[in-house]
C-alpha positions as CSV (number, residue, x, y, z in Angstrom):
1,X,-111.9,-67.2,14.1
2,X,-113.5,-63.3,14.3
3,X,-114.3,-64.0,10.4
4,X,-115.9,-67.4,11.2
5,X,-118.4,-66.3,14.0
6,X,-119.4,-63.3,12.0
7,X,-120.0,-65.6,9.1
8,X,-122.2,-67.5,11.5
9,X,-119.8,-70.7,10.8
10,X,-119.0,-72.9,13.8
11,X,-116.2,-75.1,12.2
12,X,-113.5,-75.1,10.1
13,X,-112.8,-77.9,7.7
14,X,-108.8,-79.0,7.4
15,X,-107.2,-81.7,5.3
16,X,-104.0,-82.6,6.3
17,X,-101.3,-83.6,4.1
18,X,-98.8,-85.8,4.9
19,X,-96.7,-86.2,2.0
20,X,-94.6,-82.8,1.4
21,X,-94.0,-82.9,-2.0
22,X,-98.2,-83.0,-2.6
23,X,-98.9,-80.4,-0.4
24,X,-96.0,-78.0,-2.4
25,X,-97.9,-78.9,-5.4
26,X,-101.1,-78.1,-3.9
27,X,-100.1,-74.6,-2.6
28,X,-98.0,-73.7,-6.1
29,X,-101.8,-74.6,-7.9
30,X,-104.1,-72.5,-5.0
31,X,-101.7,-70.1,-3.7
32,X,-102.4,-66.5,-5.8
33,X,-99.4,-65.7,-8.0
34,X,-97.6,-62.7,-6.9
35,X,-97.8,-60.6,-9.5
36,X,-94.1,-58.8,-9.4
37,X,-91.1,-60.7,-10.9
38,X,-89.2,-59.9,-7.9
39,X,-91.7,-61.8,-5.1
40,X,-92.4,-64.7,-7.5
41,X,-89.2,-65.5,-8.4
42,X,-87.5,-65.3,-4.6
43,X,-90.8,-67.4,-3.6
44,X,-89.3,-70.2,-6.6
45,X,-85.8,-70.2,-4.8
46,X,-87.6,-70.4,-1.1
47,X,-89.6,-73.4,-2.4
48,X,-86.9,-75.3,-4.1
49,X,-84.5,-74.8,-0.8
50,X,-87.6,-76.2,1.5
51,X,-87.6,-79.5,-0.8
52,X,-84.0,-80.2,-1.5
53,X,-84.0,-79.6,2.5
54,X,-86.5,-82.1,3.0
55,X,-84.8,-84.7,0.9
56,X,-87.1,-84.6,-2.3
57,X,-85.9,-87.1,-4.7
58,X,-87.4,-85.4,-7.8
59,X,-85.1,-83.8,-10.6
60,X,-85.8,-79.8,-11.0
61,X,-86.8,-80.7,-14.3
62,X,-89.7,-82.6,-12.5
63,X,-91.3,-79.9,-10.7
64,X,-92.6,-78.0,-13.5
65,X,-96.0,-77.0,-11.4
66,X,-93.8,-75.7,-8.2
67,X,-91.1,-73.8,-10.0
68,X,-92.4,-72.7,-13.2
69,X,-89.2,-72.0,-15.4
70,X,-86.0,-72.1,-14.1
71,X,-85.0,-68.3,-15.2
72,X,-87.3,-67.8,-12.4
73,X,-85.0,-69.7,-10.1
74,X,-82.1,-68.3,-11.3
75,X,-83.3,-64.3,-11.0
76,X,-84.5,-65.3,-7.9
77,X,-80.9,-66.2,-6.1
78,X,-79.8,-62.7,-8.3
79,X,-82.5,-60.7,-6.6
80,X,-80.9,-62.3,-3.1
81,X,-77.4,-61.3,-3.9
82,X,-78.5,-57.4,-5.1
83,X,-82.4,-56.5,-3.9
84,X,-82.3,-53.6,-6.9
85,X,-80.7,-55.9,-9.5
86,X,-82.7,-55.7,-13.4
87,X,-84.6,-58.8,-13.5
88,X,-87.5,-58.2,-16.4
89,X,-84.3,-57.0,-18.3
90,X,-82.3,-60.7,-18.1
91,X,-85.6,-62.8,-18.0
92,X,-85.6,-61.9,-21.7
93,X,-82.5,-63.4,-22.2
94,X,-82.3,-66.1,-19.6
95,X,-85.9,-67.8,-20.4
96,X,-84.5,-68.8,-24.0
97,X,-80.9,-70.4,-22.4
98,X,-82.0,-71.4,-18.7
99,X,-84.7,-74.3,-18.3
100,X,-85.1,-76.4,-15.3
101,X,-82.6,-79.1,-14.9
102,X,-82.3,-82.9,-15.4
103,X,-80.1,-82.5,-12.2
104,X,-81.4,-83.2,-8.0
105,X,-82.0,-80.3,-6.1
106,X,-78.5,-79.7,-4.7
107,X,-76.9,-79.5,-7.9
108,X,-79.4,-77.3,-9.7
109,X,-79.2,-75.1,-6.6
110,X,-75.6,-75.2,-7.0
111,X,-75.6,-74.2,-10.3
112,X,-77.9,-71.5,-10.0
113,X,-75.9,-69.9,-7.6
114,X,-73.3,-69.5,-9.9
115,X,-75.7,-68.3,-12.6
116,X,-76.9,-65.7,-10.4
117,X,-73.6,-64.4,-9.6
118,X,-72.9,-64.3,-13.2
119,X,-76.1,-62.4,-13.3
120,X,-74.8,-59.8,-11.1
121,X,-71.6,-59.2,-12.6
122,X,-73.1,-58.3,-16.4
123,X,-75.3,-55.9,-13.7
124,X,-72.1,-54.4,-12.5
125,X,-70.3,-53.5,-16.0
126,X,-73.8,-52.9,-17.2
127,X,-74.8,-50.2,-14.7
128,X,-71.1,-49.1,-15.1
129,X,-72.4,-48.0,-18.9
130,X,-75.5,-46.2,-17.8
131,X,-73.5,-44.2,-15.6
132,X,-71.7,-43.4,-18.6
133,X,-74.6,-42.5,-20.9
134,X,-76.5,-40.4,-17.8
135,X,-72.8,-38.1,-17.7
136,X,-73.4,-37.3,-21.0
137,X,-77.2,-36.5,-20.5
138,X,-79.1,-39.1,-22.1
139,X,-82.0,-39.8,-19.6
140,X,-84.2,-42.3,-20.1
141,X,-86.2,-44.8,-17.6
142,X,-85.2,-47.6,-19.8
143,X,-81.5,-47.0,-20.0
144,X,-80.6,-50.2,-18.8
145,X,-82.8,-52.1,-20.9
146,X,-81.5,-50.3,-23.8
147,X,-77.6,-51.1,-23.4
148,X,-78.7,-55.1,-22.5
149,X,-80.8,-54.8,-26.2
150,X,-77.8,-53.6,-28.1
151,X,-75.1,-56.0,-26.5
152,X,-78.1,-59.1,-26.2
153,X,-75.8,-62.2,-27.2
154,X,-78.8,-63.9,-28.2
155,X,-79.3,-62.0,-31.3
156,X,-76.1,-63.3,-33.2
157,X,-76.7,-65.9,-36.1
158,X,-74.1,-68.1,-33.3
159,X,-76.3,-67.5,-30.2
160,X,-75.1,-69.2,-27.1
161,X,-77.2,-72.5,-26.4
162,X,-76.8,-72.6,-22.2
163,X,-77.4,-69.7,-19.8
164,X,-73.6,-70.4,-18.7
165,X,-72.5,-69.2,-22.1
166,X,-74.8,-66.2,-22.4
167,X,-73.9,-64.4,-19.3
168,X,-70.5,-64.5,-20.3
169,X,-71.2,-63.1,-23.9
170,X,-72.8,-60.6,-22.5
171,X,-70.3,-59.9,-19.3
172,X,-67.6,-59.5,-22.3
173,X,-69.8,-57.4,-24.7
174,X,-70.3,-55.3,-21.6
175,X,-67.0,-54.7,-21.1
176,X,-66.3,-54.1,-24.3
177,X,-69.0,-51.9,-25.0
178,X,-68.3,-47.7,-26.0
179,X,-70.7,-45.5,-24.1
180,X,-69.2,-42.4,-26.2
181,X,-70.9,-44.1,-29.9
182,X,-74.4,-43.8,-28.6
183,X,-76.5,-41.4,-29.8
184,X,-79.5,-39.8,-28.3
185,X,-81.6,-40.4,-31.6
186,X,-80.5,-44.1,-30.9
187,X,-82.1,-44.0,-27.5
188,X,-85.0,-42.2,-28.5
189,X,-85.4,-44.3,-31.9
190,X,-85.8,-47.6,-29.0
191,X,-89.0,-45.7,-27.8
192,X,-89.4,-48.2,-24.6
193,X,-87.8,-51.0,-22.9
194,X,-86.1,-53.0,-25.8
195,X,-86.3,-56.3,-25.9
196,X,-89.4,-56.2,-23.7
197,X,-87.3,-55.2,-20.3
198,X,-90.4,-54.8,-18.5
199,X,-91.3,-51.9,-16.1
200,X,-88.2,-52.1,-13.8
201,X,-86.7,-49.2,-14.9
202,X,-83.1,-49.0,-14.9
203,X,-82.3,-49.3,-11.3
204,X,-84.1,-52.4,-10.9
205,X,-86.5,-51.0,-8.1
206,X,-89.4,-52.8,-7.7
């Protein structure tokens, strides 16, 4: 109201909307993007809880405009389970494997819960490598990146075709993988964040 009298204005115009699932799609094409991965994608898993709360009868699939992608969703429950987790670094793999759903709200939700948990376990083996690497002096702001390039299921000629399947190629590559083999010409012959891992860093801050 201080911004309207000092404008000169004496009334504000409102249009109210009764139908929920317009005025979701009206705020998703108004409402500024948030820039950071981390705030966009837990805004995608806030929005899709607020429908499937309110009875929306629309598939994820259908709500394209509100959600975006459903890596987004997906990231988003994993940045609710660990605040620090690595999104940029498994967007790159997830947005080839993990489209929105032909499935109602509950069920995606459902299943994107266990994604996300999936999510946070290749973390967990993942982070367990860069430990390894940083005791043997290799420091790098990308670290993380790096190891999720080299083990990224999605490079084989036999790539995995659901986001189910990748996670767990890459939990078990992670598990497998030998800190003690890599190099620090290998590191510094990656010269970034491989595979486009964005500007996380290897803890995940944002």
């Amino acid at each position: 109201m201080t911004a309207l009298r000092e404008a000169g204005g004496q009334s504000i115009v409102a249009l109210l909307v009764p139908e929920v699932e317009v005025a979701h799609k009206i705020l998703a094409l108004n409402t500024e993007k948030a820039h950071a991965l981390k705030e966009k994608a837990l805004e995608v898993v806030r929005l899709e809880r607020v429908l499937a709360a309110a009875g929306d009868p629309r598939k994820e699939a259908q709500l394209d405009v509100e959600l975006e992608e459903g890596a987004l969703v997906t990231i988003g429950m994993a940045y609710e389970l660990k605040p620090r987790v690595s999104g940029n670094t498994y967007m790159t793999i997830l947005k080839r494997v993990d489209p929105l759903q032909d499935l109602p709200l509950t069920q995606a939700l459902e299943r994107r819960t266990a994604l996300a948990k999936q999510v946070i376990e290749a973390d967990e083996h993942i982070g367990k490598i860069v430990d390894a690497l940083k005791a043997r002096g290799m420091r790098s702001p990308y670290l993380k990146a790096f190891v999720v390039a080299r083990i990224n299921p999605m490079k084989s000629a036999d790539a995995p075709t659901t986001a189910e399947a990748a996670l767990a190629a890459l939990i078990e590559k992670a598990k497998g993988f030998d800190a003690s083999k890599v190099r620090e010409e290998d590191l510094a012959a990656a010269g970034g964040p491989p595979g486009g891992g964005g500007g996380e860093g290897e803890e995940g801050g944002e």
